[in-house]
C-alpha positions in Angstrom: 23.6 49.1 17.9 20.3 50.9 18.1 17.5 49.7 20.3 15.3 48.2 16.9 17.9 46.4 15.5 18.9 45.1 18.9 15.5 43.7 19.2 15.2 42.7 15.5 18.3 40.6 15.7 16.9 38.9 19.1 13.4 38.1 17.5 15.3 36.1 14.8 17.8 34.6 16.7 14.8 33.5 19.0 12.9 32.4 15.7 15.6 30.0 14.7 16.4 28.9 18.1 12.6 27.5 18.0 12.1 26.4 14.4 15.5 24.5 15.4 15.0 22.7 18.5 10.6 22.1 17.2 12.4 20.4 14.4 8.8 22.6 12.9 8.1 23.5 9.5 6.0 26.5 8.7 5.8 25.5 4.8 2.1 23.9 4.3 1.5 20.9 2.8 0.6 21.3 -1.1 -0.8 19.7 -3.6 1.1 20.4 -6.9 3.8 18.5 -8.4 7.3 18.8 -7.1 10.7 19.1 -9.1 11.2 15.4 -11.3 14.1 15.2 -8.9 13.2 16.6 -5.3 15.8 18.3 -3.5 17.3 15.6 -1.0 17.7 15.3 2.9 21.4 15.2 3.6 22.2 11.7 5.5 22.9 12.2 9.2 20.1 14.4 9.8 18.3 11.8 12.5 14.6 11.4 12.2 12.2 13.0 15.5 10.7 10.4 17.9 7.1 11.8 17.1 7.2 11.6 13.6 5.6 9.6 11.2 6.6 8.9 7.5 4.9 8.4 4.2 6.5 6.6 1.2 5.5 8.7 -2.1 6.0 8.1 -5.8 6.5 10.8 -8.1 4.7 9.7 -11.9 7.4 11.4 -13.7 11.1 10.5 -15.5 13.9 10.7 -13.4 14.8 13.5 -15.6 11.3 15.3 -17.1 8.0 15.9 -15.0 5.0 13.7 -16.4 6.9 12.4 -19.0 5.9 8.7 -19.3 3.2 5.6 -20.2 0.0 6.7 -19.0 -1.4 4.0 -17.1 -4.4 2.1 -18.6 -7.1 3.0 -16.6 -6.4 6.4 -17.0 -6.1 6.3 -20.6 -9.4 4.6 -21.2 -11.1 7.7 -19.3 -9.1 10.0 -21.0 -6.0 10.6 -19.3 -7.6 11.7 -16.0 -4.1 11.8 -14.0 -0.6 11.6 -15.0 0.3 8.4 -12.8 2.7 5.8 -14.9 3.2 2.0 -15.6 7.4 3.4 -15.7 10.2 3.6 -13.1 9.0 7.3 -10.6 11.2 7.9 -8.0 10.5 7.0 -4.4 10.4 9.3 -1.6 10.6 9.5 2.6 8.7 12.4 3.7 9.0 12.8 7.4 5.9 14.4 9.3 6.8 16.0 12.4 3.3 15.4 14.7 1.8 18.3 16.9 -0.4 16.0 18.4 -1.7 12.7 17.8 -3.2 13.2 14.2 -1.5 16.7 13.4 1.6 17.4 11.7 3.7 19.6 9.6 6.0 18.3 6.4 9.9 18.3 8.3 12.6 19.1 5.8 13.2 18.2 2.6 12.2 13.9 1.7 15.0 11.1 1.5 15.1 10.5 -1.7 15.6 6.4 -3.1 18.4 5.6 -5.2 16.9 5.8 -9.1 20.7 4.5 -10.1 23.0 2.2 -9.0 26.4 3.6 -6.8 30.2 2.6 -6.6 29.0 2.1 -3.0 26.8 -0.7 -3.6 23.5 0.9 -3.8 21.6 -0.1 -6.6 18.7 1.8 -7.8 15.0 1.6 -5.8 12.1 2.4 -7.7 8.6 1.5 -8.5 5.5 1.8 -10.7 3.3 5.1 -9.8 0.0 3.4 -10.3 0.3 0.4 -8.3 -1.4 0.0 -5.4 -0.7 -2.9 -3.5 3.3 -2.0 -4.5 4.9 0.3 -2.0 4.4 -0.6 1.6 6.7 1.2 4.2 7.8 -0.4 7.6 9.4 0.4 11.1 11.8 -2.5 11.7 10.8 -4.7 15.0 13.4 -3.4 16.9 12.5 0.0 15.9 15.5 1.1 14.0 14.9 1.2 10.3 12.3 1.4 8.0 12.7 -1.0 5.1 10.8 -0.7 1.8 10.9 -3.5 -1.6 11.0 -1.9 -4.9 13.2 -2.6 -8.7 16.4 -1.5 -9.7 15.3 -0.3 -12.9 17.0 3.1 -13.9 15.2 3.6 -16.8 12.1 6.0 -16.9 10.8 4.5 -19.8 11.0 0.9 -19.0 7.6 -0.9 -17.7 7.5 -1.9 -14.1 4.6 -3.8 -14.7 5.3 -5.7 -18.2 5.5 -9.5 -17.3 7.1 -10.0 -21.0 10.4 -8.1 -22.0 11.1 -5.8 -25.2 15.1 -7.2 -24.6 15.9 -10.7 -23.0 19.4 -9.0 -21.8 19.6 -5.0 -21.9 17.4 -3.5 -19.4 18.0 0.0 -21.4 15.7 -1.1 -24.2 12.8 -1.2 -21.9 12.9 -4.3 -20.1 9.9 -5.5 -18.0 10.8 -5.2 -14.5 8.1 -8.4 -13.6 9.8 -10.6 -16.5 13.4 -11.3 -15.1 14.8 -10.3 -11.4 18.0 -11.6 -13.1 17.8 -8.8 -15.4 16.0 -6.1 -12.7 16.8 -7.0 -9.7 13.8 -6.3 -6.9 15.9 -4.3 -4.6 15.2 -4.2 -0.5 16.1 -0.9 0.9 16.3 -0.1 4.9 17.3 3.8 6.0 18.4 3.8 9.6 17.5 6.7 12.2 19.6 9.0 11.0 18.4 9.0 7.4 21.2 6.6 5.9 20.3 4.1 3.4 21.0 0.8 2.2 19.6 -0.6 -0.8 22.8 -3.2 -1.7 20.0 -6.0 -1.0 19.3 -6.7 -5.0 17.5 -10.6 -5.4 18.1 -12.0 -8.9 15.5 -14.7 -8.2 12.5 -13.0 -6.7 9.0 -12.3 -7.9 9.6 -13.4 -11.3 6.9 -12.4 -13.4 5.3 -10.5 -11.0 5.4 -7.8 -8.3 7.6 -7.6 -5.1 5.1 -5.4 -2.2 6.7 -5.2 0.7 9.5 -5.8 3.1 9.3 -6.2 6.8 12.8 -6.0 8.9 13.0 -7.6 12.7 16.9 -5.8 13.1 18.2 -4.3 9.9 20.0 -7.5 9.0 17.0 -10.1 7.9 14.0 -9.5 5.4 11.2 -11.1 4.4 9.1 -10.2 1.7 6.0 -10.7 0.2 4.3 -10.5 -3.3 2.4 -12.2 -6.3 2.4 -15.4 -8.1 0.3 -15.1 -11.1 1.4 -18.6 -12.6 2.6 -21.9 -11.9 5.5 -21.4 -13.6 6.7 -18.5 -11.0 5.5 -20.6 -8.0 9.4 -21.3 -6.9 10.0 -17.4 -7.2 6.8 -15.7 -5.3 4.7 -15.5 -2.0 6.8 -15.2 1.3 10.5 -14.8 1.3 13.8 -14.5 3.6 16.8 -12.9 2.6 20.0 -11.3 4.6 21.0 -7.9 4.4 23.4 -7.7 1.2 22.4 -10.7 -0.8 21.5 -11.8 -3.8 19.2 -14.7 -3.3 16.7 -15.9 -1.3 14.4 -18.5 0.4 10.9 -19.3 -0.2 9.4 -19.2 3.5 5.7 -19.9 2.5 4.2 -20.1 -1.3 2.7 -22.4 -3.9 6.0 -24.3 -4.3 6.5 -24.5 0.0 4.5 -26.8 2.1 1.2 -25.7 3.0 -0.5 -23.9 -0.1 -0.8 -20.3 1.1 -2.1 -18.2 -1.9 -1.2 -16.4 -4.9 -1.3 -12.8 -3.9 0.3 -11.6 -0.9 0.2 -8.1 -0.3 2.0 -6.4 3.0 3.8 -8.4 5.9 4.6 -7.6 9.1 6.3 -8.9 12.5 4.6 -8.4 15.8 5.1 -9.9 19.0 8.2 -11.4 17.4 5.8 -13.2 14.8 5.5 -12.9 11.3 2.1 -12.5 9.4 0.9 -11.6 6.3 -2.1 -9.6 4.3 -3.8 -11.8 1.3 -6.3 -10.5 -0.8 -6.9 -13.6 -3.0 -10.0 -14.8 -3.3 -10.9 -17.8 -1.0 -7.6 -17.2 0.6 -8.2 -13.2 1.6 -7.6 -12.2 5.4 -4.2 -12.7 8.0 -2.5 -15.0 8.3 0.2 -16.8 10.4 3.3 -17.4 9.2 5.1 -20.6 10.3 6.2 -19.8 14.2 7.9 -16.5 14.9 10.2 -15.4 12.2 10.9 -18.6 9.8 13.8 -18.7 7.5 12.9 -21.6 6.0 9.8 -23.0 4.4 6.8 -23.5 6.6 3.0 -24.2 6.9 0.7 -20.8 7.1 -2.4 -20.3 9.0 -5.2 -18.1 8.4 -6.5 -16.5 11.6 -9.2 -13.9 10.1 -11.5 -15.2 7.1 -11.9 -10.9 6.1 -14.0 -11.8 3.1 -16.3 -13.6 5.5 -17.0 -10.8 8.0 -16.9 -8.4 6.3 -19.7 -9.4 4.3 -21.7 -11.1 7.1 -21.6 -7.4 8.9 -21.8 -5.4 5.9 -23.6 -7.3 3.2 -20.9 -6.1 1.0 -19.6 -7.9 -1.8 -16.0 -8.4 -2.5 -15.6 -6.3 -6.2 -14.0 -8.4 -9.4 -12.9 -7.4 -12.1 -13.4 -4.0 -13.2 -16.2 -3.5 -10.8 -15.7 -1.3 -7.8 -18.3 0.0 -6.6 -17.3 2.4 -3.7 -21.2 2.2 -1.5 -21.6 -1.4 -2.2 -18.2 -3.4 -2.5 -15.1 -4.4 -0.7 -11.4 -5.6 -2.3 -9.8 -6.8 0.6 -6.8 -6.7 3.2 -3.9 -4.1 1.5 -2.4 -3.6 5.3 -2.5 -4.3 8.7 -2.0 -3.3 12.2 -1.9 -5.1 15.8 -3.1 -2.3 18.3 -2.8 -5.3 21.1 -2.9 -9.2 21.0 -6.7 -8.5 20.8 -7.2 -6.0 18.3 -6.4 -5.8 14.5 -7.0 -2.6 12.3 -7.2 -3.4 8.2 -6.9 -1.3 5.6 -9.1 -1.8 2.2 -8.5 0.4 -0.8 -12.1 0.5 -1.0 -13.9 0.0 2.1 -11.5 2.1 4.2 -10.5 0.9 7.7 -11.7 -1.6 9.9 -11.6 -2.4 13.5 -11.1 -6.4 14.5 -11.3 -7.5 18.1 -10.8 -11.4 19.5 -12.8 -12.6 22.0 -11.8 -14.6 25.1 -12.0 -18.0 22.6 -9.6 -16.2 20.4 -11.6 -16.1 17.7 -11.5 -12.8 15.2 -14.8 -11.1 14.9 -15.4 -7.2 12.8 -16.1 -4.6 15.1 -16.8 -1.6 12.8 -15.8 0.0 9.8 -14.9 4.1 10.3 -17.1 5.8 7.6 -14.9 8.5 6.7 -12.0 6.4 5.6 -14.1 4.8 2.8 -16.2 5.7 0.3 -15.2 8.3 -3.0 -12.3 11.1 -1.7 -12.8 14.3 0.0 -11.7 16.5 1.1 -14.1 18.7 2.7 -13.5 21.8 1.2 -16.9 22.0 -0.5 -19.0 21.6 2.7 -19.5 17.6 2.6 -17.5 15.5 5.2 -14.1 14.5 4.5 -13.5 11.0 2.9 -10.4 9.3 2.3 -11.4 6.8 -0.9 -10.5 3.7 0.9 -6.7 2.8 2.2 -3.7 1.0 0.8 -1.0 1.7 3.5 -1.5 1.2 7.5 0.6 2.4 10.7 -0.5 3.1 13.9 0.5 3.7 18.0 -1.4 3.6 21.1 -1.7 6.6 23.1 -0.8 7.3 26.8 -4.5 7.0 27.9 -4.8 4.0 25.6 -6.6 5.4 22.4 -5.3 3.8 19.3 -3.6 6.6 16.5 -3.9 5.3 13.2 -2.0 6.8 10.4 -3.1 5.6 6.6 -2.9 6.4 2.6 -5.7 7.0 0.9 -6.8 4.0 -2.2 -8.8 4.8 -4.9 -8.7 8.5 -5.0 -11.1 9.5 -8.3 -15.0 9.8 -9.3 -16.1 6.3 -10.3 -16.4 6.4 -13.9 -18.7 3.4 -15.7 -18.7 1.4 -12.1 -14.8 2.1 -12.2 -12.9 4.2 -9.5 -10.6 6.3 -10.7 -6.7 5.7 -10.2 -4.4 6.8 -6.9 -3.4 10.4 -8.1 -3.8 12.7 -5.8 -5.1 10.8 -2.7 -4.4 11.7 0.8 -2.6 10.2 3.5 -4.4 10.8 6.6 -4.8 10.4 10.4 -7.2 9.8 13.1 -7.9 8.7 16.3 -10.5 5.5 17.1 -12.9 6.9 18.9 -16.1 4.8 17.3 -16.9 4.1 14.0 -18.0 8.3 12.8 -14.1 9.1 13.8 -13.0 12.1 12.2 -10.0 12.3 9.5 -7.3 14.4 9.6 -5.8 15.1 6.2 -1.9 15.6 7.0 -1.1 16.1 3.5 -2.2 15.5 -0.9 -0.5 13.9 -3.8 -0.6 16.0 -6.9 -2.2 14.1 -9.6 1.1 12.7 -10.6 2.0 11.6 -7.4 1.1 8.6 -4.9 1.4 7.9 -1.4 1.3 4.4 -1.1 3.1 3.7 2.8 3.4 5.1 6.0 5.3 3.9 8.9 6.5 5.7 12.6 10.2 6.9 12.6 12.9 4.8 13.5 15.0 5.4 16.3 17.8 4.0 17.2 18.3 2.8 20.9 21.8 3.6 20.6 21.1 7.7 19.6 18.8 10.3 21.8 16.6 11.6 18.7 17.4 15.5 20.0 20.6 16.4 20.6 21.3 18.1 17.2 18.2 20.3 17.8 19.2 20.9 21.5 22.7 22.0 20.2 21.3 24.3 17.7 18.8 25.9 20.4 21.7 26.2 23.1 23.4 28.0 19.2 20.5 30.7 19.0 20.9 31.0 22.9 24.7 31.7 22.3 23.7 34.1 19.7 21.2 36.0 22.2 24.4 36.6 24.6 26.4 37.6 22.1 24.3 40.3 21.2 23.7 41.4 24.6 27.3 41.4 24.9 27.7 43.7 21.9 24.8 46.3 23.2 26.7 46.6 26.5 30.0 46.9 24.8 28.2 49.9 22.3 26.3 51.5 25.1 
């Protein structure tokens, strides 16, 4: 072998040695469209111990990019993105960090069931255009993420009718919000090494409305949260507990359980082994407390932060109805949450952006500050003005070795405001940054096209029971192998 393809052949074996073992990609992130049906990560493939995740919905068929019902707000301003009212596929894109609030797109996303399985899966999908739908968590003992969405296979059937087009066939276009009987709302959990579950299909959930999230304390339990938008789905709605497999489950807290919580229940989550909840109703909005540590049965809730209340005091915002967002003067309330500590509370607003909450020695919730650049109308800096996100929807964070706080978040209302409207999600961001005051800085780890939506993020599971690297530390000790074996073979040829 001559002395430049010796060296050739070591430069690439040491090239794929480190791409390998960095678990690094060098594609960048982009903002176009991707295939209707993205390319899947192969299960067994385990997830890093740095990374972080965003859930993303593609506005196309299953089958045709963009095809679909244009959502209503967009067809009112003429069609400004292609988000849809119709089953999208749901994807897992893992985000390999750099550092704190850096990261590069790792391998190819773990794509959702969009039909059912002879193992048991049944199909997980969602409405593109919802916002408050969609939230992504890291199970409390670390090991799974777990997400809440419909097993509707059909691309042209409406997520968000509350009235069907068929009482029985959900080919015909049934309303996924009518019957959970008909379309079940489907809880799936992916474990560290990519694997997923989504056998947890509830007939008798969320009927008539919307199923948001679903929050995990081992892989095995779930509670859920979502909307009651009458009294005749009280019994169905608010805060819910089911096992890993089933078919049914319990009210824990809503209109028909003691204790009259609310009627809209966005995002839950467990922390410190207790079980709270997001609410963006209106005398209701803030956290609450659900029941004592993790309740399967029904229970009282407690609100421990009034958000409306402080927000306003500290802001002199008002809290938008209606059609009316205004993105310099108004605030919609708590989409997601985030315990740094016992003593502060991060909350994300799809218009406002994110906020810092600390409680004081009389444990009592008061707003710290709001970080400008998380708010306002989206940007992203290209044309000389500072970045801004357009609000958030989803909410994850960690605390640092020094003890800064690492917030990771998905953009809300992403669009000009047209006629005192904002625009729809298409195309918004999910983003990082580090608290360091209320004129942080945003890192922008990646874009939605205009048919897409990233409406989650969580950090990686890991499971206690696997070391994250080993793969990539077999494949660099492979590209090491393949460095002696090509020293070997210039010897042998010299």
């Amino acid at each position: 072998m001559d002395r430049i393809a010796h060296w050739t052949l070591r430069r690439r074996a040491l090239a794929l040695a480190l791409a390998l073992t960095t678990g690094l990609s060098l594609a960048t992130p982009h903002a176009s469209a991707q295939p209707a049906v993205p390319a899947a990560r192969l299960p067994g493939t385990p997830f890093l111990a740095d990374s972080v995740v965003g859930l993303k919905v593609g506005g196309w068929s299953l089958s045709t990019p963009s095809q679909g019902i244009i959502d209503s707000a967009d067809r009112s301003s003429g069609g400004r993105n292609l988000l849809t009212d119709t089953a999208s596929v749901v994807m897992l894109q893992e985000y390999r960090m750099t550092s704190a609030t850096t990261g590069t797109r790792r391998l190819d996303p773990i794509v959702m069931p969009f039909v059912a399985s002879a193992s048991g899966n049944r199909a997980l999908t969602m409405a593109s255009n919802s916002g408050s739908e969609g939230a992504l968590r890291r199970s409390a003992d670390g090991q799974y993420l777990t997400l809440a969405g419909y097993n509707q296979s059909q691309p042209t059937a409406l997520i968000t009718a509350s009235a069907p087009t068929s009482a029985t066939d959900p080919a015909t276009g049934q309303g996924a919000k009518f019957a959970p009987s008909v379309v079940n709302r489907t809880l799936g959990r992916v474990d560290a090494l990519g694997n997923v579950n989504t056998a947890t299909a509830l007939t008798d959930a969320y009927s008539g409305d919307n199923l948001r999230s679903a929050v995990s304390s081992n892989g095995n339990q779930f509670w859920t949260s979502g909307n009651i938008s009458g009294s005749s789905q009280n019994a169905t709605g608010g805060v819910r507990y089911a096992t890993l497999g089933a078919a049914t489950s319990v009210q824990v807290e809503g209109s028909a359980s003691p204790g009259l919580t609310t009627s809209n229940i966005n995002k839950m989550d467990i922390y410190n082994g207790q079980l709270y909840a997001s609410v963006r109703q209106a005398a209701n909005n803030g956290i609450w407390q659900i029941g004592t540590g993790t309740p399967t049965t029904a229970v009282n809730g407690t609100r421990i932060l009034d958000y409306n209340a402080l927000v306003s005091t500290a802001t002199g915002r008002s809290v938008a109805s209606g059609t009316s967002m205004n993105p310099n003067t108004m605030f919609q309330g708590p989409y997601d949450f985030f315990f740094a500590s016992d003593s502060t509370l991060y909350i994300a607003d799809s218009i406002l952006g994110i906020s810092k909450f600390t409680r004081n020695a009389q444990s009592i919730w008061q707003y710290g500050y709001t970080f400008a650049r998380t708010g306002g109308v989206q940007n992203d800096g290209t044309n000389g003005q500072p970045k801004q996100a357009g609000g958030a929807t989803g909410l994850a964070g960690r605390v640092l070795t020094g003890g800064q706080v690492a917030l990771y978040a998905t953009g809300g209302f992403s669009g000009q405001p047209v006629n005192g409207v904002l625009d729809s999600f298409g195309g918004n961001f999910l983003y990082a940054l580090i608290d360091a005051g209320a004129d942080s800085d945003i890192t922008i780890l990646d874009v939605a096209a205009a048919n897409e939506h990233f409406k989650g993020v969580a950090l990686a599971p890991l499971d206690a029971t696997v070391i994250p690297l080993p793969p990539a530390m077999a494949l660099m000790l492979g590209g090491l192998a393949l460095l002696g074996a090509i020293g070997r073979r210039r010897r042998h040829h010299a």
